[in-house]
C-alpha positions as CSV (number, residue, x, y, z in Angstrom):
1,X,174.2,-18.5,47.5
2,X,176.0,-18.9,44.3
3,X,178.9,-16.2,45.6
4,X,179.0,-18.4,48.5
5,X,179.3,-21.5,46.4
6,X,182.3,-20.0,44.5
7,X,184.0,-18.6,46.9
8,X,183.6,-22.1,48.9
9,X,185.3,-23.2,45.6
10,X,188.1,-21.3,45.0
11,X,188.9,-21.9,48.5
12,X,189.1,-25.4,48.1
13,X,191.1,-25.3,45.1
14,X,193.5,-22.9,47.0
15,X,193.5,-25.6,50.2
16,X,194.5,-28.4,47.2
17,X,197.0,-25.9,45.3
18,X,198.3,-25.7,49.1
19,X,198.1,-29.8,49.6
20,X,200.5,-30.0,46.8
21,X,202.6,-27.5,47.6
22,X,203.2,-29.1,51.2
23,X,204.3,-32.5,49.4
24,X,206.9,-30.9,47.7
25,X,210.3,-31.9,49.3
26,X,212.8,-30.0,50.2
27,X,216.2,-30.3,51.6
28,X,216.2,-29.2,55.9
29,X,220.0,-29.5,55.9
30,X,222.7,-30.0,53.1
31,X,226.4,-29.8,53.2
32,X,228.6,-30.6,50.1
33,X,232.2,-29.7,52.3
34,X,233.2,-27.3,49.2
35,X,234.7,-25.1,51.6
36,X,235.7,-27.3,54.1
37,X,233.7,-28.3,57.0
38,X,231.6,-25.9,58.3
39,X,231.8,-23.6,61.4
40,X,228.3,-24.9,62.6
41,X,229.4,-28.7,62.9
42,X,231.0,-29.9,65.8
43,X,233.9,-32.3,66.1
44,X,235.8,-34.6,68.7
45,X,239.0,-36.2,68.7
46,X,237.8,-39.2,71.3
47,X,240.8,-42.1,70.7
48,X,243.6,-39.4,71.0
49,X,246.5,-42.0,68.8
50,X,249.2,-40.5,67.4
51,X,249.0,-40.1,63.9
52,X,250.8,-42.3,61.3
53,X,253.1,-40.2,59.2
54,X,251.2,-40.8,56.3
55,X,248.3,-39.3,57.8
56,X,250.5,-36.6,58.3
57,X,251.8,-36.3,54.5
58,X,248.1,-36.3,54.0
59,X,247.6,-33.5,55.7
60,X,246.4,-34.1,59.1
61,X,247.0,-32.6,62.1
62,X,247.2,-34.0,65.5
63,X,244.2,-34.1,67.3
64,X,242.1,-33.3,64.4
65,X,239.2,-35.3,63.7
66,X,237.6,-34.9,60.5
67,X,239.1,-32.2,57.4
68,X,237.9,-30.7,54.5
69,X,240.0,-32.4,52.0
70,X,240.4,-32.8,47.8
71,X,239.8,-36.0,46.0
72,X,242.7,-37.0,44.1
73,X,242.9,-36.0,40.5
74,X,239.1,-34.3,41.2
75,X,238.0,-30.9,42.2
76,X,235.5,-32.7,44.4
77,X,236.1,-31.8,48.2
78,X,235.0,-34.0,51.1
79,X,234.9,-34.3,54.8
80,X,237.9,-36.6,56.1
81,X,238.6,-38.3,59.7
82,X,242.4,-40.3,59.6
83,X,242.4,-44.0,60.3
84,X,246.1,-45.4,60.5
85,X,248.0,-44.9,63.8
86,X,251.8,-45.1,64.9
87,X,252.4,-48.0,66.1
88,X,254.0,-47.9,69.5
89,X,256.2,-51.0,71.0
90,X,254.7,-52.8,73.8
91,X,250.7,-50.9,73.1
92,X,247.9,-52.1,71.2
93,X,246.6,-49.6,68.6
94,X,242.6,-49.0,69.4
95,X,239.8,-48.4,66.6
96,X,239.3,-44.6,65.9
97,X,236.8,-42.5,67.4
98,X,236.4,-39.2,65.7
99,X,233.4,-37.4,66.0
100,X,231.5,-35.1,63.2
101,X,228.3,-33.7,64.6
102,X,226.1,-32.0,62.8
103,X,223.9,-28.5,64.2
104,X,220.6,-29.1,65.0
105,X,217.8,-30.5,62.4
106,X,213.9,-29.8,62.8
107,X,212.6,-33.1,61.5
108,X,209.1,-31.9,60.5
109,X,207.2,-35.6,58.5
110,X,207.8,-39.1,59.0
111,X,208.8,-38.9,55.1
112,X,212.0,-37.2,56.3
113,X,215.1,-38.6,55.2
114,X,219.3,-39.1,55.3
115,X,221.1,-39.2,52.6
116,X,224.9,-39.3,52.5
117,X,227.7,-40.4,50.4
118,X,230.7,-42.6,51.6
119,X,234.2,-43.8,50.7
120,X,237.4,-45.6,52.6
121,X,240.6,-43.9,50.4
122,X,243.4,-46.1,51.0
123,X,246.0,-46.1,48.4
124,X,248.9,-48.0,50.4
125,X,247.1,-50.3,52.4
126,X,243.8,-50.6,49.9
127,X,241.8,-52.1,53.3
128,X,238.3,-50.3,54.4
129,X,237.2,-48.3,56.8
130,X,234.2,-48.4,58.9
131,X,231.7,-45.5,60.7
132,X,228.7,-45.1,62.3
133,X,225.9,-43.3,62.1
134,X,224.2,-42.2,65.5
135,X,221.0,-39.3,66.1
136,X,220.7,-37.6,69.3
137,X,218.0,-35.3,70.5
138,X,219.5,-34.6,73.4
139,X,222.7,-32.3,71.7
140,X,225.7,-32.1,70.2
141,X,228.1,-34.2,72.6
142,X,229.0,-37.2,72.0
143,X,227.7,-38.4,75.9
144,X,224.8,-37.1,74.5
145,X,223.7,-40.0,72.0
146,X,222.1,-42.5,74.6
147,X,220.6,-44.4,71.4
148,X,222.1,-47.2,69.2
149,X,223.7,-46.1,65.8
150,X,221.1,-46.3,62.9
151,X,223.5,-47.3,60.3
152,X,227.3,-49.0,61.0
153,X,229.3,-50.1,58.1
154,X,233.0,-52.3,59.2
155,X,233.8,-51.9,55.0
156,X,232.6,-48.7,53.2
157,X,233.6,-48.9,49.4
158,X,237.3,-49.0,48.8
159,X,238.5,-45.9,46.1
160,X,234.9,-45.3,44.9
161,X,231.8,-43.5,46.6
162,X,228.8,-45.3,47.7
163,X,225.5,-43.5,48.2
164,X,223.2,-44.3,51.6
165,X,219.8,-43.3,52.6
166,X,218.0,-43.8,55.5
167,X,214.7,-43.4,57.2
168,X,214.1,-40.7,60.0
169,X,210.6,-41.1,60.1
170,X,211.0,-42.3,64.3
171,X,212.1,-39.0,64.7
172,X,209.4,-36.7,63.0
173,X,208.0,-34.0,65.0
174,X,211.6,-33.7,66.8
175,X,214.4,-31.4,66.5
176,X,217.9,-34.0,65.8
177,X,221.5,-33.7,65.8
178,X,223.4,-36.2,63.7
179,X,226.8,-37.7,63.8
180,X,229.0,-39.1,61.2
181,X,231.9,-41.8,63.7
182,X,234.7,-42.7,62.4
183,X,235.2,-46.0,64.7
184,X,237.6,-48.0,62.1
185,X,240.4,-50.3,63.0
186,X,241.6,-50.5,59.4
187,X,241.8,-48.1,56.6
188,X,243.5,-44.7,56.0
189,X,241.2,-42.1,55.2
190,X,237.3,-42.2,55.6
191,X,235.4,-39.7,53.5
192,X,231.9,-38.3,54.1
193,X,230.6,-36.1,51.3
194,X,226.9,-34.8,50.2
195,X,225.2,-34.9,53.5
196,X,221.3,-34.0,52.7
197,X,218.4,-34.1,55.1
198,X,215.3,-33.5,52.8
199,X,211.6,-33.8,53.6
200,X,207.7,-32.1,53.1
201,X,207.9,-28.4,52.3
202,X,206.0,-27.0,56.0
203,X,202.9,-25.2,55.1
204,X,200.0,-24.5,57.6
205,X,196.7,-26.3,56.7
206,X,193.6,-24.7,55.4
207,X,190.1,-26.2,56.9
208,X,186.8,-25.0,55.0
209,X,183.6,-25.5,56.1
210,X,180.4,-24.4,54.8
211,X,180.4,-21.5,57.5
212,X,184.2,-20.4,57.3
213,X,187.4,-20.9,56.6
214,X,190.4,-21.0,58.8
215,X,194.3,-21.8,59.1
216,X,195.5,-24.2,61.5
217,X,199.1,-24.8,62.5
């Protein structure tokens, strides 16, 4: 009985040891854009406008929706969708819609969570821009997102970074693509940088019982 007793004991300190260890967070997904934006994201080009020539001069490419790109005076890189347009006689320029999707994401706890950093880099015209956020677990098109956005700014800080979290706890126990939309109608340059989707280390759970102990999934 007393072997039986320990054992049951050091069992159920290894089943707290593992408690702990599954309340540990981690990060799922991160992405800093230090060498540009990754081959796994997916990006569209939706508005199709002509590029202002200072996008251009910026280093933009037609039909390009988001770049890696280098802060001014920093060694910081960042993901970057253009937000002035040529202006064409007789037309009316449209907001942008530039698409940065991001691969798949197992959301495992309602303690999950998005974190993000954002700017609007306008030196000329020092207006904003805006974005959306939207989740799909459908895939990685934008057709695809048949929910509302879960966070929409029309003026993201001007010059400066501003950090953002947000709940995904709707979506735990589902696999999630994200996407970063550039939708402004002002601005020049929106930046995304630090993208981190962090939650509960996954570990299996240990059940003891006076007669056995097992592992459950």
């Amino acid at each position: 009985m007393k072997h039986r007793a320990k054992s049951l004991i050091a069992v159920s300190l290894l089943c707290c040891s593992f408690a702990l260890q599954a309340q540990e967070q981690i990060d799922y997904y991160n992405v800093d854009f230090s060498e540009g934006i990754p081959t796994e994201m997916t990006t569209y080009d939706l508005d199709g406008q002509a590029l202002h020539y200072t996008m251009i001069q910026a280093g933009f490419k037609q039909g390009q929706a988001w770049i890696g790109k280098r802060e001014d005076k920093s060694q910081n890189r960042y993901a970057a969708s253009a937000c002035r347009y040529k202006e064409i006689e007789g037309e009316t320029l449209g907001a942008s819609d530039d698409w940065l999707v991001l691969p798949a994401v197992w959301v495992r706890d309602e303690d999950a969570t998005l974190s993000w950093r954002g700017a609007s880099f306008s030196t000329k015209l020092e207006t904003a821009s805006g974005y959306k956020v939207c989740i799909s677990t459908m895939g990685t098109k934008p057709e695809d997102v048949i929910s509302e956005s879960v966070f929409e700014t029309t003026e993201e800080s001007v010059n400066s970074w501003t950090q953002h979290s947000l709940s995904l706890k709707e979506y735990a126990g589902q696999r999630i693509y994200i996407a970063f939309v550039n939708n402004s109608t002002t601005g020049e340059i929106l930046g995304i940088d630090d993208v981190v989707v962090a939650g509960s280390k996954g570990l299996c759970d240990l059940v003891v019982n006076s007669d056995r102990y097992i592992f459950e999934h």
